[in-house]
C-alpha positions as CSV (number, residue, x, y, z in Angstrom):
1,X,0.0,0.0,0.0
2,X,1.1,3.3,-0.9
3,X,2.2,5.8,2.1
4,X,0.0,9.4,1.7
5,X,2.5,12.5,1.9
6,X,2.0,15.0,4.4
7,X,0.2,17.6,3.1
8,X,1.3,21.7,3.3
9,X,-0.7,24.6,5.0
10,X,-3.5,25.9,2.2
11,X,-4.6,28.9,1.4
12,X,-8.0,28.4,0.3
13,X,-7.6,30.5,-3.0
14,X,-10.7,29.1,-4.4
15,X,-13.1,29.4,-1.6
16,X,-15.2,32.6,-1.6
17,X,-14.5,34.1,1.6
18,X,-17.1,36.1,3.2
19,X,-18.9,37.1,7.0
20,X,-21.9,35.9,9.0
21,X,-23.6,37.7,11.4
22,X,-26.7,36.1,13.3
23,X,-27.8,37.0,17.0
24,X,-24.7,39.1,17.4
25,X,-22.1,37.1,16.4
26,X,-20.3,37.2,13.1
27,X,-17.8,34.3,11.5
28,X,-16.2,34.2,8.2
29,X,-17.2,31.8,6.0
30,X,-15.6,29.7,3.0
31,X,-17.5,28.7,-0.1
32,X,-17.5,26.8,-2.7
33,X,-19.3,25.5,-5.7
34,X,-23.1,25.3,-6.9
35,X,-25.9,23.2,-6.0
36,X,-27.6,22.7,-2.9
37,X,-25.6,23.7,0.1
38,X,-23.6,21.4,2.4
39,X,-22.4,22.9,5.8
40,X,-19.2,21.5,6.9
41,X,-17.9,21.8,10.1
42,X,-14.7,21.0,11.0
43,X,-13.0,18.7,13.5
44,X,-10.2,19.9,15.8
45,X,-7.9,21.8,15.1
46,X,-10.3,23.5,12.5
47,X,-10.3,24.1,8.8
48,X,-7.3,22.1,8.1
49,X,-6.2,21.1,4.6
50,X,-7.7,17.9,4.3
51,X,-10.7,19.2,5.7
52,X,-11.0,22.1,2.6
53,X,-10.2,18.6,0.5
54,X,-13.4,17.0,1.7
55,X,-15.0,20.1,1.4
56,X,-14.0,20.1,-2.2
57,X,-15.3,16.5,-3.0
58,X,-18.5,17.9,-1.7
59,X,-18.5,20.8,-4.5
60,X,-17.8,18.0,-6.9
61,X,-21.3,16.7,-6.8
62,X,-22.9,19.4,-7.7
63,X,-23.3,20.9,-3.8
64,X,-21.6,24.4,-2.5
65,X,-19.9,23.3,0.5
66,X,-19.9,26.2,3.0
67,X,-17.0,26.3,5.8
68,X,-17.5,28.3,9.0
69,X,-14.5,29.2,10.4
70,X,-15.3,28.5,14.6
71,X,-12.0,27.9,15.7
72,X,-8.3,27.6,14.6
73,X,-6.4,29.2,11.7
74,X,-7.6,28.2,8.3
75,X,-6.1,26.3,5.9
76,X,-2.9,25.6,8.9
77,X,-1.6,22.0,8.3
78,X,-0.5,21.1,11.8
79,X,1.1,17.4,10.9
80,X,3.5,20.1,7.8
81,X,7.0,18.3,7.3
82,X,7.9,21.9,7.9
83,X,6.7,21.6,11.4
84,X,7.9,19.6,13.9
85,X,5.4,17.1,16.4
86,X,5.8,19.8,19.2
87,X,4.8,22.7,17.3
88,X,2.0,21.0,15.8
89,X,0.3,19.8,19.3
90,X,1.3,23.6,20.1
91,X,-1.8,24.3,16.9
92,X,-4.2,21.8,18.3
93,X,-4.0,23.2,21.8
94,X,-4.5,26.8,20.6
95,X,-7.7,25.5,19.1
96,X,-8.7,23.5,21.8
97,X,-8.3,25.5,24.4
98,X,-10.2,28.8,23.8
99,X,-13.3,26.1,22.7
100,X,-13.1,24.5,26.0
101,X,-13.5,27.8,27.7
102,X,-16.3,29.0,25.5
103,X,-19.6,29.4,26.6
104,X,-20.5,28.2,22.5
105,X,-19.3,24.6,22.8
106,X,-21.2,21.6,25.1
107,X,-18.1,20.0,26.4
108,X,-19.2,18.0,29.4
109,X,-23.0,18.4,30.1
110,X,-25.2,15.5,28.4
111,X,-28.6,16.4,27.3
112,X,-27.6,19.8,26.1
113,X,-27.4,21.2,22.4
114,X,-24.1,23.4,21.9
115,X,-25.0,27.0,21.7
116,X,-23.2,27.7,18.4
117,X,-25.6,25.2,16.7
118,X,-28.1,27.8,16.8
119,X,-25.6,30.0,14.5
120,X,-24.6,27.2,12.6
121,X,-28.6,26.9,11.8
122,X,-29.1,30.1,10.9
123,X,-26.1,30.1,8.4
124,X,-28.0,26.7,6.7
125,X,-30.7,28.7,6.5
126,X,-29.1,31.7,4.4
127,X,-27.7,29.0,2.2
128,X,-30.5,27.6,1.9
129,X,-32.6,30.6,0.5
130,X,-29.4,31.5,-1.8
131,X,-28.5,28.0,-3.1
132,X,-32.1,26.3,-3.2
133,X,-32.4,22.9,-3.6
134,X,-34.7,20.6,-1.4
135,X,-32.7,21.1,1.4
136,X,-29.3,21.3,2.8
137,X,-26.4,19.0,4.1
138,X,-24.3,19.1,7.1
139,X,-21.2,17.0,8.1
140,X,-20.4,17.6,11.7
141,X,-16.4,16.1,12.5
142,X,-15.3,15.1,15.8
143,X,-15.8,17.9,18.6
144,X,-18.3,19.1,16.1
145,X,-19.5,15.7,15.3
146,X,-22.9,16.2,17.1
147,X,-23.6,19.6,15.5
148,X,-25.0,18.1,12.2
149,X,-27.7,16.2,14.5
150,X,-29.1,18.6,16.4
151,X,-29.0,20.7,13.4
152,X,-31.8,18.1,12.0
153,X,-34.4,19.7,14.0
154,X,-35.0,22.4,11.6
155,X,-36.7,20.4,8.6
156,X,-33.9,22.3,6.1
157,X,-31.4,19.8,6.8
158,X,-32.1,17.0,4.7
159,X,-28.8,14.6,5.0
160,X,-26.8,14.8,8.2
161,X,-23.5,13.1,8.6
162,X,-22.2,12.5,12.3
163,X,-18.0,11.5,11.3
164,X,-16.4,10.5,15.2
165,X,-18.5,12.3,16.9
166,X,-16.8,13.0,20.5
167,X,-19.1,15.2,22.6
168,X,-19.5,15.3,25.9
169,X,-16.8,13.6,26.4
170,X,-16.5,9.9,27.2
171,X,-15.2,10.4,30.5
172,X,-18.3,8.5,32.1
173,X,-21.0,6.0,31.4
174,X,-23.4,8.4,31.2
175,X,-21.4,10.1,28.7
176,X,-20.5,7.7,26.6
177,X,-24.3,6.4,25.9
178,X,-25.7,10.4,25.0
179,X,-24.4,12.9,22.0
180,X,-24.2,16.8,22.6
181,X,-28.2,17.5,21.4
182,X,-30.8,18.6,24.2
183,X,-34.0,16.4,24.5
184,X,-36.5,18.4,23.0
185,X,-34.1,18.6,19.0
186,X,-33.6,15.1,19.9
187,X,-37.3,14.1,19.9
188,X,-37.6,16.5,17.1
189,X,-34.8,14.6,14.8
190,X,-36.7,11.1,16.1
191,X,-39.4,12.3,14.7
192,X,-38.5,13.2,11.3
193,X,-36.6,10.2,11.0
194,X,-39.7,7.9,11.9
195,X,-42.4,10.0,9.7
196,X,-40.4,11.8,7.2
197,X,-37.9,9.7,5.8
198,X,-34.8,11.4,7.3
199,X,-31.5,9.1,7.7
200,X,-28.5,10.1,10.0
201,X,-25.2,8.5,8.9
202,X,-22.7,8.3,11.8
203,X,-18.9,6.9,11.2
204,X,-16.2,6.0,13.6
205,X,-12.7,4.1,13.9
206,X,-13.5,0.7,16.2
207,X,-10.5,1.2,18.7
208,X,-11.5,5.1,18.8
209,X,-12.4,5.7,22.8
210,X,-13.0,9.3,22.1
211,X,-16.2,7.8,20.4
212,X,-17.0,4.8,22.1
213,X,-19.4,2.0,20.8
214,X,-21.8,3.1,23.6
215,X,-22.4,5.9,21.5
216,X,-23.9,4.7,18.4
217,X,-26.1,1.8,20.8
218,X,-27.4,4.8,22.2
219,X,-28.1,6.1,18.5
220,X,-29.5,3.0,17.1
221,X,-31.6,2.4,20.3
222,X,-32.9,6.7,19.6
223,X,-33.1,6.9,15.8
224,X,-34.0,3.2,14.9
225,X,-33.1,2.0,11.3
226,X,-32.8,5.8,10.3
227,X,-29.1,5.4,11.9
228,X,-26.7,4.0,9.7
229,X,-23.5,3.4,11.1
230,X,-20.2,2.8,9.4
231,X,-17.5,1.3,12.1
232,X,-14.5,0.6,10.4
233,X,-11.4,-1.1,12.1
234,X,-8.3,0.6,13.8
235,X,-6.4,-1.1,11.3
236,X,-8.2,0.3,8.3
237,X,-6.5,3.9,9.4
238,X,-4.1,5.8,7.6
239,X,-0.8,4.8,9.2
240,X,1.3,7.7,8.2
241,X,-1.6,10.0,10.8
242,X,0.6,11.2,13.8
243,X,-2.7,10.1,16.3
244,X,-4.8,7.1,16.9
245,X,-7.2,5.9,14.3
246,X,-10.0,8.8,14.5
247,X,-10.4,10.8,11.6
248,X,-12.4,8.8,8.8
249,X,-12.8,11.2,6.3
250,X,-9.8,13.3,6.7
251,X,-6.4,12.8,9.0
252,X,-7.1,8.6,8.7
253,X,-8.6,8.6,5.3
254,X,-6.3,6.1,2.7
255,X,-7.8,7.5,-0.5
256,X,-7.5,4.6,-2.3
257,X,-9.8,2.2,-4.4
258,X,-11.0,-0.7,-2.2
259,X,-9.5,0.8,1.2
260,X,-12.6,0.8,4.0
261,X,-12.1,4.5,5.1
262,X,-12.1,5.7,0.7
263,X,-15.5,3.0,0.4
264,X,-16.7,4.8,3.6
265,X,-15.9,8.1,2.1
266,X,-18.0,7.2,-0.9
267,X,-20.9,6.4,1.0
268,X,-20.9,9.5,2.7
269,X,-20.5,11.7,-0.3
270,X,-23.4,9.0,-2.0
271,X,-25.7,10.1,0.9
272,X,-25.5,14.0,-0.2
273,X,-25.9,13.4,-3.3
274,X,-28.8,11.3,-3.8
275,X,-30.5,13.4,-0.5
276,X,-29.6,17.0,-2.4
277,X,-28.2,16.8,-5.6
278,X,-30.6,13.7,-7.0
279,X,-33.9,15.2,-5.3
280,X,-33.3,18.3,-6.6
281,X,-33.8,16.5,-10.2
């Protein structure tokens, strides 16, 4: 199997950069494509090169994937060769540590929606009404993982995509059998996905604790066959990523015909297309 080169910092020269405002906050934003749009959030330590690469497979369906820039510096590759191991836990911690600290982001508390999802809906919503389409997309990564589902209660989001999601952290057993959404967006999303046809595609690494298999139970047991869960093995990871198998469809992702996380990958990308870009045929 061939080894993946480390990639360089990007500059994201052919995203449309612009700024959101909603309920007093304002973010820039990174666009690109046509079609119906696809909000893509991104993992720790934010809007990383591989990252903008998904983001571009996304525009290549005929989608505009939409970036919100929530934490981190854009386009920074923190695993460079031109930067060491040190410097690049040095970028993840810069990242990680404001979030903690913000009032925004659900960390700990189960039961309990993220308060930056309510931005992150009212930026689907402007997409929305200036891309059309039967809807929009959202793939949540990671510490943002839970995002795309709780962003299901509004009946705009047509196809969300839940890749490792990690919040609250696992650090009980009450914790490791909820997701960051409150109750109330939770029976919302149960309820779309029983009487309106809504599917929720969650994907995680096996040996990955910061997502354990308590997790998707709990989503199986919540969203029924509406849940579709892709759990690939540790040893299906990119081995050239300097962390544990986490990542599928960035940091771990072999992109490779016939690899699990690149089929994975495919049926992620198959689930936007045929919930957007088909049904808007």
């Amino acid at each position: 199997m061939a080894r993946l080169p480390a990639m360089a910092d990007d500059t994201l020269s052919d995203f449309e950069r612009y700024r959101f405002t909603s309920s007093g906050t304002t973010r820039d934003v990174y666009r690109l494509g046509e079609g119906p749009a696809v909000i893509v959030i991104a993992e720790m330590p934010g809007i990383t090169p591989k990252v903008a690469d998904f983001a571009r497979r996304v525009a290549g369906l005929g989608c505009t994937a939409v970036m919100p820039h929530l934490f981190g510096e854009p386009g920074r590759d923190p695993s460079s060769p031109t930067r060491n191991r040190l410097r690049g836990a040095g970028v993840l911690l810069s990242s990680m540590v404001p979030a903690c600290v913000s009032r925004e982001f659900t960390v700990l508390a189960t039961g309990r929606t993220s308060p930056v999802v309510d931005w992150l809906r009212a930026l689907g919503a402007s997409e929305h009404e200036r891309c059309g389409g039967p809807g929009i997309g959202a793939v949540g990564m990671c510490w943002t993982g839970g995002y795309a589902l709780a962003m299901a209660a509004d009946d705009r989001l047509l196809a969300p995509v839940l890749s490792q999601p990690s919040m609250p952290l696992a650090v009980s057993a009450a914790r490791r059998r909820s997701i960051d959404i409150g109750e109330e967006e939770l029976e919302r999303v149960k309820h779309r996905c029983a009487n309106e046809g809504l599917e929720v595609v969650g994907l995680r690494f096996k040996t990955d604790r910061l997502v354990p298999s308590e997790r998707f139970d709990f989503l199986r047991e919540q969203l029924g066959s509406a849940f579709i869960g892709i759990e690939l093995e540790g040893s299906d990871a990119n081995p050239d990523a300097s962390v544990a198998p986490h990542s599928v469809l960035t940091e771990h992702l072999i992109d490779e015909e016939g690899q699990p996380t690149r089929e994975a990958l495919d049926r992620v990308l198959e689930h936007l297309r045929t919930r957007l870009v088909i049904a808007a045929d």
